[in-house]
C-alpha positions as a Python dict, from the first residue, in 0.01 Angstrom:
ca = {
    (1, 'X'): (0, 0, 0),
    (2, 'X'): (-304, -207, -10),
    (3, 'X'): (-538, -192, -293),
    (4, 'X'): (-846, -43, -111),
    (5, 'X'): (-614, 269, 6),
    (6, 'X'): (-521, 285, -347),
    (7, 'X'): (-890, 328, -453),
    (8, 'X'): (-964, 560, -183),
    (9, 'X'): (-618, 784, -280),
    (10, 'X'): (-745, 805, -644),
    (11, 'X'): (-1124, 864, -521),
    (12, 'X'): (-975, 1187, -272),
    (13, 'X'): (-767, 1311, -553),
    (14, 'X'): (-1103, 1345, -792),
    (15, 'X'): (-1259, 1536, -513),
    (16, 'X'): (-1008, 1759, -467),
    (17, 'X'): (-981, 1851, -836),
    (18, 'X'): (-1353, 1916, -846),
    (19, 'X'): (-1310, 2113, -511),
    (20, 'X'): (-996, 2336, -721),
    (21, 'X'): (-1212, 2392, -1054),
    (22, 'X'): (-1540, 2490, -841),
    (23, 'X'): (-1321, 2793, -700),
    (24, 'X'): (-1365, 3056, -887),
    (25, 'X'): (-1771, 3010, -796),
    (26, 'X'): (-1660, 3088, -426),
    (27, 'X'): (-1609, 3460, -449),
    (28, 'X'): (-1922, 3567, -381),
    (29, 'X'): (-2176, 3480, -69),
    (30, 'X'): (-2420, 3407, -365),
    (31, 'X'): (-2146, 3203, -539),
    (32, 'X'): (-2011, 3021, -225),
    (33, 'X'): (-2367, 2892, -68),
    (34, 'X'): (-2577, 2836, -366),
    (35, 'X'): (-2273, 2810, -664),
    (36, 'X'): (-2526, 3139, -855),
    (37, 'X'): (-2831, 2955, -869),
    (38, 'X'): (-2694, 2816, -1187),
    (39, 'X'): (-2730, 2430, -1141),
    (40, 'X'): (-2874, 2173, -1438),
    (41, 'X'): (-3096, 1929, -1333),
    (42, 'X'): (-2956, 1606, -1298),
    (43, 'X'): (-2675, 1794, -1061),
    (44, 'X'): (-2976, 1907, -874),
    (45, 'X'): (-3142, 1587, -809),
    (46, 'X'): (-2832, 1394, -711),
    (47, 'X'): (-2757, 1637, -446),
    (48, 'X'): (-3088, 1651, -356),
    (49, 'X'): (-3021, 1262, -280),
    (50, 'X'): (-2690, 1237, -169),
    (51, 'X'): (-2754, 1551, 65),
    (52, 'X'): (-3073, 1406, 201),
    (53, 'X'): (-2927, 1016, 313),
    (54, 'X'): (-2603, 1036, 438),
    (55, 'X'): (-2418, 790, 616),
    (56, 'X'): (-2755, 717, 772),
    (57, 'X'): (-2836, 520, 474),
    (58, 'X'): (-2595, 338, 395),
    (59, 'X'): (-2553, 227, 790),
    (60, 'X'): (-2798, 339, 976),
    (61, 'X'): (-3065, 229, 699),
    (62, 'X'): (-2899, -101, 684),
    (63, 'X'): (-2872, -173, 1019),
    (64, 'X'): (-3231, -133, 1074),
    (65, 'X'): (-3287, -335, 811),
    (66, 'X'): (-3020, -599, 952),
    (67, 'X'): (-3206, -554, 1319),
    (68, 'X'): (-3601, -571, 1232),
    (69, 'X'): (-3567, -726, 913),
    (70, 'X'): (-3887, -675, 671),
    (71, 'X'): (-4065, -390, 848),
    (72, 'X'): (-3748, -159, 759),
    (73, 'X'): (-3888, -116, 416),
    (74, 'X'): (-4223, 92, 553),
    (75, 'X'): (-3904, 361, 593),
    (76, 'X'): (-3893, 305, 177),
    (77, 'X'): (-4243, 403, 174),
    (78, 'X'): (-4260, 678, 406),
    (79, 'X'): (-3895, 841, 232),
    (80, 'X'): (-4087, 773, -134),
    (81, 'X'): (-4379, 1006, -19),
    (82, 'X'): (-4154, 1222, 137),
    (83, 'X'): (-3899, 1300, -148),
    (84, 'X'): (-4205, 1306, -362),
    (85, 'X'): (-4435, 1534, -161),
    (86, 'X'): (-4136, 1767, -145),
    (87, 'X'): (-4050, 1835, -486),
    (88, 'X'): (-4375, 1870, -593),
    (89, 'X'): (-4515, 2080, -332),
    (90, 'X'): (-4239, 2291, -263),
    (91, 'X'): (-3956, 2268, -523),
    (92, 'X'): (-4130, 2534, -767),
    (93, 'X'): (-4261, 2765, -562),
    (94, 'X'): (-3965, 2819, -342),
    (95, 'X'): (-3764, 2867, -651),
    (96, 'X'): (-3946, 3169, -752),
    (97, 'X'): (-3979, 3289, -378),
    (98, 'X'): (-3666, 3275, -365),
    (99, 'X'): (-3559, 3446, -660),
    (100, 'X'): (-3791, 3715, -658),
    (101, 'X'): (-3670, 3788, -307),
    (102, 'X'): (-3301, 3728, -408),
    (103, 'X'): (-3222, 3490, -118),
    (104, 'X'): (-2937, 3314, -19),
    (105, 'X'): (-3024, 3118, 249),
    (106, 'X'): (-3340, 2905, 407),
    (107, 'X'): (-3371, 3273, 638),
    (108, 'X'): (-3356, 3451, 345),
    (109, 'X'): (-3697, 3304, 252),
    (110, 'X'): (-3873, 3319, 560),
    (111, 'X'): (-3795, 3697, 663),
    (112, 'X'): (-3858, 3790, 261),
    (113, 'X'): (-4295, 3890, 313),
    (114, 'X'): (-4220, 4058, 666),
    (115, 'X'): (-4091, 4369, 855),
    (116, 'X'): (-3901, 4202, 1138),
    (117, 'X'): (-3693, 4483, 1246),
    (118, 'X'): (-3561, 4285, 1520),
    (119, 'X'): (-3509, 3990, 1344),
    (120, 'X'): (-3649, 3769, 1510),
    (121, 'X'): (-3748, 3533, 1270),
    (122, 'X'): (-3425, 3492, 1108),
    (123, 'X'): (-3278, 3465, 1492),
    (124, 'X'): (-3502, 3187, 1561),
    (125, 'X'): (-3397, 2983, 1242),
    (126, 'X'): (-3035, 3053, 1329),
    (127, 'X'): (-3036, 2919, 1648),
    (128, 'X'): (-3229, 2597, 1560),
    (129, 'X'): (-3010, 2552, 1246),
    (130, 'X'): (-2654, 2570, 1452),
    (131, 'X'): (-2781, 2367, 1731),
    (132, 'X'): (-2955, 2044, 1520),
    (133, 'X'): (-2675, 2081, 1271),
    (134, 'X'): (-2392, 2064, 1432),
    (135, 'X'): (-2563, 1727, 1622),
    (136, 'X'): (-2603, 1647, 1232),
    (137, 'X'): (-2247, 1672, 1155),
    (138, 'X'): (-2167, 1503, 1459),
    (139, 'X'): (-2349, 1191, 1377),
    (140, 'X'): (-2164, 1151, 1007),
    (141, 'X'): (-1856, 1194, 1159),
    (142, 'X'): (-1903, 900, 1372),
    (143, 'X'): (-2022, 721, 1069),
    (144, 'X'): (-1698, 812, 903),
    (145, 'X'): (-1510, 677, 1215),
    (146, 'X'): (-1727, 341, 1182),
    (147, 'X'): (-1672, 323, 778),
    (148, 'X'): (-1259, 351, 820),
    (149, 'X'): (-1277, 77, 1120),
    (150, 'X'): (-1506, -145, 974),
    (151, 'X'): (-1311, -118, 635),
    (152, 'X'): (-909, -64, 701),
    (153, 'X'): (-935, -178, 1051),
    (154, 'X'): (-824, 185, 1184),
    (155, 'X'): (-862, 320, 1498),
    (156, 'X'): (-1225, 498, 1541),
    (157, 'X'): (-1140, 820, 1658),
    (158, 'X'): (-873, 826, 1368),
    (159, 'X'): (-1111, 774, 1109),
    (160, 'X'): (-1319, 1046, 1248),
    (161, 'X'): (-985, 1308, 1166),
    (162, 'X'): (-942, 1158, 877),
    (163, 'X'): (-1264, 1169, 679),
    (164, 'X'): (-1301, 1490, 853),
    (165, 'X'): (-974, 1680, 692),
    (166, 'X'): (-1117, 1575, 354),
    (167, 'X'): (-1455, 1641, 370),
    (168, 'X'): (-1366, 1993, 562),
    (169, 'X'): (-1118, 2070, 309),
    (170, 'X'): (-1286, 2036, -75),
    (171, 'X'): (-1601, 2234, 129),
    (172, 'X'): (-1376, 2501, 250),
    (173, 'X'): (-1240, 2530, -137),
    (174, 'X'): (-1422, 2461, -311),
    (175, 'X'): (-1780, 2580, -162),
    (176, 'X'): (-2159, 2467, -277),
    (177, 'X'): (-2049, 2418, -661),
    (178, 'X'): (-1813, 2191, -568),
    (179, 'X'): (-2027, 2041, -312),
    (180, 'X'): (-2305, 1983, -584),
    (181, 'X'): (-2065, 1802, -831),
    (182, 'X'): (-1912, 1601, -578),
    (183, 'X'): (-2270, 1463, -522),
    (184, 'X'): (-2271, 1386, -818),
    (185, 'X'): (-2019, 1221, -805),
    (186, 'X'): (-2043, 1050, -462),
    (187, 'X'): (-2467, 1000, -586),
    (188, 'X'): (-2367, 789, -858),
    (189, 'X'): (-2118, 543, -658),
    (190, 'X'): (-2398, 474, -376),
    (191, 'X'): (-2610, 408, -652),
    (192, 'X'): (-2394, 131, -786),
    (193, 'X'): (-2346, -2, -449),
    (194, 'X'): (-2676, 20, -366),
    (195, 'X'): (-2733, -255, -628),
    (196, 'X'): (-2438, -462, -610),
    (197, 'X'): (-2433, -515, -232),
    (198, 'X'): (-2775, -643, -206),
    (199, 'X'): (-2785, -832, -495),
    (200, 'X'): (-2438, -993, -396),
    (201, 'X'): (-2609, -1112, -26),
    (202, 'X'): (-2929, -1223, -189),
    (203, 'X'): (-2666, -1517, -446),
    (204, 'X'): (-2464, -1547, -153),
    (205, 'X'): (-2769, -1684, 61),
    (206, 'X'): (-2892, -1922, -213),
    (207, 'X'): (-3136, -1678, -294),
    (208, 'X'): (-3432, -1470, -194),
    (209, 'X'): (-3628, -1759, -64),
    (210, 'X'): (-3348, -1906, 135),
    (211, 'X'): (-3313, -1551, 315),
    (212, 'X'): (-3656, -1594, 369),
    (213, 'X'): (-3641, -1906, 525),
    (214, 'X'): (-3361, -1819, 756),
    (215, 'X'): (-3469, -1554, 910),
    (216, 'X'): (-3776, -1696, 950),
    (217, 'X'): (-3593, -1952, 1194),
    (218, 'X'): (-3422, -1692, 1340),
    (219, 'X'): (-3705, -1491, 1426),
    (220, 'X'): (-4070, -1510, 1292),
    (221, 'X'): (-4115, -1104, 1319),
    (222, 'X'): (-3828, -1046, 1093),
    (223, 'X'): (-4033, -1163, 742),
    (224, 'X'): (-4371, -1016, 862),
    (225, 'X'): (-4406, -633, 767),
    (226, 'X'): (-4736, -626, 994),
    (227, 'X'): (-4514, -748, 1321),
    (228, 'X'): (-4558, -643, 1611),
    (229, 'X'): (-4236, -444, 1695),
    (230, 'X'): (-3959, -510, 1997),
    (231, 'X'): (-4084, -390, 2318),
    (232, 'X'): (-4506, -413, 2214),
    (233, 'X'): (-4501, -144, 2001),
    (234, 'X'): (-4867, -140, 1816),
    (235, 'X'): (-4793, -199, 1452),
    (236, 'X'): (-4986, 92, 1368),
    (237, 'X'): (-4753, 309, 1560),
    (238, 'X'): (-4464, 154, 1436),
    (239, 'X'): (-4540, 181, 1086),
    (240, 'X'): (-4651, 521, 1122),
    (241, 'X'): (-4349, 615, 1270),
    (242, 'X'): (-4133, 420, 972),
    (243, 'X'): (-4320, 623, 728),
    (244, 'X'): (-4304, 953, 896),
    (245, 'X'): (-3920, 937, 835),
    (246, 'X'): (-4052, 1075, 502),
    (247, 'X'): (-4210, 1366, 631),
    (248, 'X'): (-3919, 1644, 723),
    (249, 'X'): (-3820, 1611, 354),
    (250, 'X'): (-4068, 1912, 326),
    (251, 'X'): (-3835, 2147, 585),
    (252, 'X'): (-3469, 2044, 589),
    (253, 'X'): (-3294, 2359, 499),
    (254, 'X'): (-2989, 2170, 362),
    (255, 'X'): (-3241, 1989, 51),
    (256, 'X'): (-3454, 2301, 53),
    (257, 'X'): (-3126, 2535, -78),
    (258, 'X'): (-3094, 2248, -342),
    (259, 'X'): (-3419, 2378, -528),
    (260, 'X'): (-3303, 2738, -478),
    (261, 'X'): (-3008, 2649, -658),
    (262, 'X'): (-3147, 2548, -981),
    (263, 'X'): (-3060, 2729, -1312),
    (264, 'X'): (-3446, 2777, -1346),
    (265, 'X'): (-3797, 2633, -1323),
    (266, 'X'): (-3750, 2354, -1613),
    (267, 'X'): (-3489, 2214, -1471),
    (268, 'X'): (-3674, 2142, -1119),
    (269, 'X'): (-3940, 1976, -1366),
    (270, 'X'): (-3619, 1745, -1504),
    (271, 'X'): (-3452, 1663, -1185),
    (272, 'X'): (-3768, 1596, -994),
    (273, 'X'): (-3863, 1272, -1165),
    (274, 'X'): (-3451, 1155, -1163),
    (275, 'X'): (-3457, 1206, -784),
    (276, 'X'): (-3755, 1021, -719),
    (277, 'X'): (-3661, 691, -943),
    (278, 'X'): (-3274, 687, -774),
    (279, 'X'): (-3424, 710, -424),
    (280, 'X'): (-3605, 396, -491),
    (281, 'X'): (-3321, 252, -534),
    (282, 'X'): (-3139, 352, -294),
    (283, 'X'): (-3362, 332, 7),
    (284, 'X'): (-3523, -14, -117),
    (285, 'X'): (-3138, -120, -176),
    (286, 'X'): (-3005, -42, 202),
    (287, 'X'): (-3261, -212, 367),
    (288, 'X'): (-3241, -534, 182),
    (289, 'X'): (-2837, -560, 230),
    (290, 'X'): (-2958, -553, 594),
    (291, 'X'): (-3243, -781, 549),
    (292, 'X'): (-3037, -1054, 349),
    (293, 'X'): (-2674, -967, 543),
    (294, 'X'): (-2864, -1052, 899),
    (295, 'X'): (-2918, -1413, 689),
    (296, 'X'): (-2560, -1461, 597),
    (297, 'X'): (-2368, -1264, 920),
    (298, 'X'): (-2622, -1352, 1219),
    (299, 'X'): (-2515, -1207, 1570),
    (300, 'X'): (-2341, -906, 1480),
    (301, 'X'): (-2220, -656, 1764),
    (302, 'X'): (-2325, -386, 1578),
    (303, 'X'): (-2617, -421, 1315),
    (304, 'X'): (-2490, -84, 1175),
    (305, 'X'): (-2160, -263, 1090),
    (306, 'X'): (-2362, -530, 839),
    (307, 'X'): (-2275, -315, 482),
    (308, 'X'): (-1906, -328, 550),
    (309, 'X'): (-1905, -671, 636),
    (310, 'X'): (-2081, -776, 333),
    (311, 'X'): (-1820, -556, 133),
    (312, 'X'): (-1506, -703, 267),
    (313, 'X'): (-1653, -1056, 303),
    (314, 'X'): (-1852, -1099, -28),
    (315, 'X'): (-1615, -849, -271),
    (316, 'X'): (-1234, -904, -376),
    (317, 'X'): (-1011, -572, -216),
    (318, 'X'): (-1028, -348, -508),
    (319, 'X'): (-1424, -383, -510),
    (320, 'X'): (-1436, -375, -99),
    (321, 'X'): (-1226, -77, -157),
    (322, 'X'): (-1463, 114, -426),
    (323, 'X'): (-1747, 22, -140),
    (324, 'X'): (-1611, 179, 161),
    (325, 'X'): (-1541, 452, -136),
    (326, 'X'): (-1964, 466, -131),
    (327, 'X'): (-1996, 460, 208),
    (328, 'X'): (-1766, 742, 265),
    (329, 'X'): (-1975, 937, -55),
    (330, 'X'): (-2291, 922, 179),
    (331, 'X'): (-2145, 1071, 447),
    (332, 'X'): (-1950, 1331, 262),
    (333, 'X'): (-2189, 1445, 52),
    (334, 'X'): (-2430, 1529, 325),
    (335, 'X'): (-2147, 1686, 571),
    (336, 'X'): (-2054, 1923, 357),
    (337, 'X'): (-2373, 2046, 269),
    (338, 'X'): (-2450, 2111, 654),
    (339, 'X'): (-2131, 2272, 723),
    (340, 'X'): (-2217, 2496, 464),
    (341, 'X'): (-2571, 2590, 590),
    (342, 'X'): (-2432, 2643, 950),
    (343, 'X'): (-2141, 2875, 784),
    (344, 'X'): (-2424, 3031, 562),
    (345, 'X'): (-2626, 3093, 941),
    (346, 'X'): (-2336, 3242, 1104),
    (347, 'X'): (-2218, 3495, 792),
    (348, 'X'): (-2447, 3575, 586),
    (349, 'X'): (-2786, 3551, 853),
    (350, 'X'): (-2597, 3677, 1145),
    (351, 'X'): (-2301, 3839, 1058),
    (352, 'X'): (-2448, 4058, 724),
    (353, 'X'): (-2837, 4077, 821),
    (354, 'X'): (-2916, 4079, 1157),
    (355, 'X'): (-2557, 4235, 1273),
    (356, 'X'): (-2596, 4504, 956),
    (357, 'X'): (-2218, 4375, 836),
    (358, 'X'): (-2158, 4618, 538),
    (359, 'X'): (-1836, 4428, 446),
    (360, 'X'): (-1764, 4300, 92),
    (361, 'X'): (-1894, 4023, -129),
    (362, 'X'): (-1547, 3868, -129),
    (363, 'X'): (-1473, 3923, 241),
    (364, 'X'): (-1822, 3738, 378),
    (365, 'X'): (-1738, 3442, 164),
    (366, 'X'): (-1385, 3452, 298),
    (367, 'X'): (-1520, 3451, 686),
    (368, 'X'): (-1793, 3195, 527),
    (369, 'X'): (-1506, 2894, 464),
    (370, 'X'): (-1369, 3020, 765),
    (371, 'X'): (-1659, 2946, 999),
    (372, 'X'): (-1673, 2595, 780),
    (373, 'X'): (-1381, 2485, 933),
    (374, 'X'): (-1424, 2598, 1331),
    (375, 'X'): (-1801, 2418, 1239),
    (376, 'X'): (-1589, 2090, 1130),
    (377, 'X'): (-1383, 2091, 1379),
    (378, 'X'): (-1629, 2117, 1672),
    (379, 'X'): (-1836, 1815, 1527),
    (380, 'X'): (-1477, 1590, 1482),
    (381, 'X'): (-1432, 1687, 1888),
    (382, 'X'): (-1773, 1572, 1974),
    (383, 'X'): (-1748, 1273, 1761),
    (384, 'X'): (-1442, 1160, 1929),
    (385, 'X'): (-1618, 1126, 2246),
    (386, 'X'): (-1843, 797, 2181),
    (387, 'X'): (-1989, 589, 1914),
    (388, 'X'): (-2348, 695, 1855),
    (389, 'X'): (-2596, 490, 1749),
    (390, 'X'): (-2652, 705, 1384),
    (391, 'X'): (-2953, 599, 1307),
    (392, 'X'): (-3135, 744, 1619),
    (393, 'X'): (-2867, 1026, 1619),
    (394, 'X'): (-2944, 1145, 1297),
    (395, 'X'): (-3376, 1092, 1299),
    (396, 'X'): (-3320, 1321, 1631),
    (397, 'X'): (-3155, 1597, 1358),
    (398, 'X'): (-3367, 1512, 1102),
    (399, 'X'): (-3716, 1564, 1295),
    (400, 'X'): (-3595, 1893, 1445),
    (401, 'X'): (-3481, 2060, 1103),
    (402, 'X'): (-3813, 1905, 915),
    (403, 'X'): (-4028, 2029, 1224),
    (404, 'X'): (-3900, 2342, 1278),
    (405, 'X'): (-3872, 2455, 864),
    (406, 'X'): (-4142, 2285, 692),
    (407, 'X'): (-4472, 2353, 825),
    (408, 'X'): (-4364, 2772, 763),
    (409, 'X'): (-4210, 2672, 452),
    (410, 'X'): (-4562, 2540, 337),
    (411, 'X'): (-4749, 2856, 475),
    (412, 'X'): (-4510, 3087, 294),
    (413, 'X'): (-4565, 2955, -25),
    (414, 'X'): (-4924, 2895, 12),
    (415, 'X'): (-5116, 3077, 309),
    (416, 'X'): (-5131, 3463, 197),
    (417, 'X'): (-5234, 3552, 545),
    (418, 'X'): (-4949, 3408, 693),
    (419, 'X'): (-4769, 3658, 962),
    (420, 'X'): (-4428, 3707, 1119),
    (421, 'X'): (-4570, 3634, 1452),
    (422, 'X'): (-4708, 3269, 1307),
    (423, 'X'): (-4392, 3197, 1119),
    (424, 'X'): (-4201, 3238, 1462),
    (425, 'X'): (-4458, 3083, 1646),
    (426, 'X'): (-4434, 2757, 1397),
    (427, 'X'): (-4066, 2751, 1392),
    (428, 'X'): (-4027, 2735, 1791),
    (429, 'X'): (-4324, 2535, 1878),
    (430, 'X'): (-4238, 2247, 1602),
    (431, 'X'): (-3858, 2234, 1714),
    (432, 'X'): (-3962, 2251, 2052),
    (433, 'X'): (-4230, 1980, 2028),
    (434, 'X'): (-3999, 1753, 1836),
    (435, 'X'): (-3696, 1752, 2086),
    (436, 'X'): (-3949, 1752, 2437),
    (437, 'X'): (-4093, 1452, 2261),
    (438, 'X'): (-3805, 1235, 2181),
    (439, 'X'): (-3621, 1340, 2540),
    (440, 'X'): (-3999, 1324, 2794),
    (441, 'X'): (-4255, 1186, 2581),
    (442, 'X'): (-4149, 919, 2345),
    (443, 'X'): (-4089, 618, 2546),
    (444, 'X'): (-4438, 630, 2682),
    (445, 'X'): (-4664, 650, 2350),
    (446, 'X'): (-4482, 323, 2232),
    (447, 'X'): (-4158, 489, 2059),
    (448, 'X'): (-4405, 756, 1779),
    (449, 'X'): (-4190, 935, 1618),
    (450, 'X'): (-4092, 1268, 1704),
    (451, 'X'): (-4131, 1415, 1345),
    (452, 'X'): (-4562, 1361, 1390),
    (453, 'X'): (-4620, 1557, 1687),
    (454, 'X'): (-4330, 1795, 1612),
    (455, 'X'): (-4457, 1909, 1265),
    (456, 'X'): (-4826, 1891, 1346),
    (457, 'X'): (-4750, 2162, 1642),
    (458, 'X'): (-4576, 2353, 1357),
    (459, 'X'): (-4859, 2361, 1129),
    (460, 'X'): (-5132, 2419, 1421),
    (461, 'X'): (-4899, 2744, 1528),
    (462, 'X'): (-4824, 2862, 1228),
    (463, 'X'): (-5162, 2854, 1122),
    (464, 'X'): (-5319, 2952, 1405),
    (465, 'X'): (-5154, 3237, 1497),
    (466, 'X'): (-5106, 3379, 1175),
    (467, 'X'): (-5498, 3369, 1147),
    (468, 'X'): (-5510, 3527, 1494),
    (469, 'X'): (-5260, 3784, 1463),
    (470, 'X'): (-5409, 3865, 1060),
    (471, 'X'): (-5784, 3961, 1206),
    (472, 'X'): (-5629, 4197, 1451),
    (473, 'X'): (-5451, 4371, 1185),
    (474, 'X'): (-5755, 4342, 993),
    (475, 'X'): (-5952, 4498, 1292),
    (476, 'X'): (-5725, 4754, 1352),
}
């Protein structure tokens, strides 16, 4: 048995103990998605981080970084303001929304202030949740097939099963409590990484300047953050578009639960500042493996491919082996947090609100690990089918959720004449601009990024509307 299967064995087994002593949490709907709202801080802000990069990061991030070289890091800039925006705008006040109004979910909170007897609002959010999610999933389980390939040389679509079965199975245990402490966990180990591998490609070059030099032969554009991008992009579109990334961090329902979760306001003061300082690092750390592995591994098929190769080329086995460990903790701990919002969609929005279930506690959370697993296993077929390019897979996920949530996230907490019929108007029209963008729209205003149009339709809705329909209740 090699030494890198070894690591990853020993690695498994932790998560599957955490997954065993987490289960007692997972007997109540309350206990199962959101592990009692009991969290400490510094549990908080690593899932906050782990849940919010995924194997986009540690791939997708890099490989952008490894393709357009200096320019990636206006995506450390935009995620900065992002993370930042987000847990000070939102992480208190949805806390006490939420548990004032006793919610579980994301739905919870947006149907709390209204009389939606048909339920429309928490139909809406369903629908967009299931459908962006499970292309969320998806895209991680491709970058699990890509991490064993790249790493142990295995077959793609078995490394898609494989990371699948574990990452399916310590969720379906183990629930959110398990899933926050594995972030932990899995947080801390992409920190490390997040260092080493950068800082072992910068030596191995010879140094920051040398990087510098070489790429400069290799392409001009690749050292100048103010380049003009592949295809004639305007800069100012491009870098717009970099630091928009940043922006759905306001509306993701899978970071948004995270502040729910919290044992109480002091601790969102805590983990707030701990979140911010590790996402510098690990944001500024992917894109400069990219930026200093396109130096030393020029040519590669597959820029996404550049951390492993830096890993098992730079590292002796057992550290290779604790890196694809990292890689693997940035998919994981972000697939198991979205196969526990879609579960959370289907049981406890669908099955117990909307459909009136009057079932017990115990029962909901049973169907609720249940659901987990048919969720799993319909992203592991739809991986199977073709490598994806993840980055682009997951920003497509990532605008739609960010879109569709945050703009009536924002006027819940903070517009008091928000209605029902703006909330549902926001949620639909900022999905719906998002995806129309990125499939008709995109390609001809230079490549902007869905995320700006999407969640300025959102805000312009929910606004609008809910000023609209508030006068003629007013009137009336």
């Amino acid at each position: 048995m090699s030494t890198t299967v070894t690591v990853l064995i020993v690695y498994l087994g932790i998560l599957a103990a955490l997954a065993i002593w987490s289960r007692r949490e997972t007997h109540t709907l309350a206990g199962y998605y959101l592990a009692g709202k009991k969290l400490p801080f510094w549990v908080v802000a690593f899932s906050t981080n782990a849940t919010g990069e995924s194997g986009w990061l540690l791939l997708g991030l890099s490989g952008m970084g490894y393709a357009v070289g200096v320019q990636a890091y206006w995506v450390v800039v935009g995620e900065i303001l992002g993370i930042a925006a987000s847990w000070w705008i939102i992480a208190r006040r949805l806390k006490r929304f939420g548990d004032d109004a006793d919610a579980i979910t994301v739905p919870d909170v947006l149907a709390a202030k209204f009389e939606d007897k048909w339920h429309l609002i928490r139909g809406i959010a369903v629908v967009i949740i299931l459908v962006m999610v499970t292309a969320y999933v998806t895209a991680q389980m491709v970058a699990s097939g890509k991490a064993f390939s790249s790493f142990l040389g295995m077959e793609y679509a078995t490394g898609v099963i494989v990371g699948s079965i574990f990452i399916i199975g310590y969720t379906f245990v183990g629930g959110y409590k398990a899933v926050s402490y594995t972030d932990v966990v899995q947080g801390v180990l992409m920190l490390l990484g997040l260092i080493a591998v950068p800082a072992a490609a910068i030596i191995a070059s010879g140094g920051w300047g040398e990087v510098h030099s070489n790429l400069t032969l290799q392409d001009p554009a690749l050292v100048d953050m103010l380049a003009i991008s592949d295809g004639g992009r305007p800069v100012l579109i491009a870098i717009a578009s970099f630091i928009a990334i940043g922006l759905p961090f306001l509306g993701v329902p899978q970071l948004l639960i995270r502040f729910m979760s919290a044992r109480d306001d002091g601790e969102i003061k805590k983990a707030r500042i701990v979140s911010m300082s590790v996402m510098l690092i690990f944001t500024t750390g992917a894109v400069t493996a990219g930026v200093a592995g396109r130096a030393l591994f020029p040519g590669l098929e597959d820029a996404e491919t550049i951390f492993p190769v830096i890993s098992n080329n730079l590292f002796p086995e057992v550290i290779a082996g604790m890196l694809l460990v990292v890689v693997l903790s940035a998919i994981m701990s972000t697939v198991d947090s979205l196969l526990l919002l879609a579960s959370s969609a289907v049981v406890r929005d669908t099955y117990q609100k909307i459909m009136g279930s009057t079932k017990s506690e115990e029962s909901l959370s049973n169907y609720g690990k249940a659901v987990t697993v048919v969720i799993g296993a319909i992203a592991v077929v739809l991986g199977i089918q073709e490598p994806r390019v993840i980055f682009d897979f997951v920003l497509a996920s990532w605008s739609g959720l960010g879109s569709a949530f945050g703009p009536v996230i924002i006027a819940i907490l903070y517009y008091k004449r928000v209605t029902w019929e703006g909330v549902a108007a926001g949620m639909l029209g900022g999905f719906i601009t998002s995806v129309a963008w990125l499939v008709w729209f995109k390609a001809d205003f230079h490549g902007l990024y869905e995320a700006i149009p999407g969640f300025t339709a959102g805000l312009l809705l929910t606004y609008g509307i809910s000023w609209l329909t508030s006068k003629k209740t007013v009137s009336m």
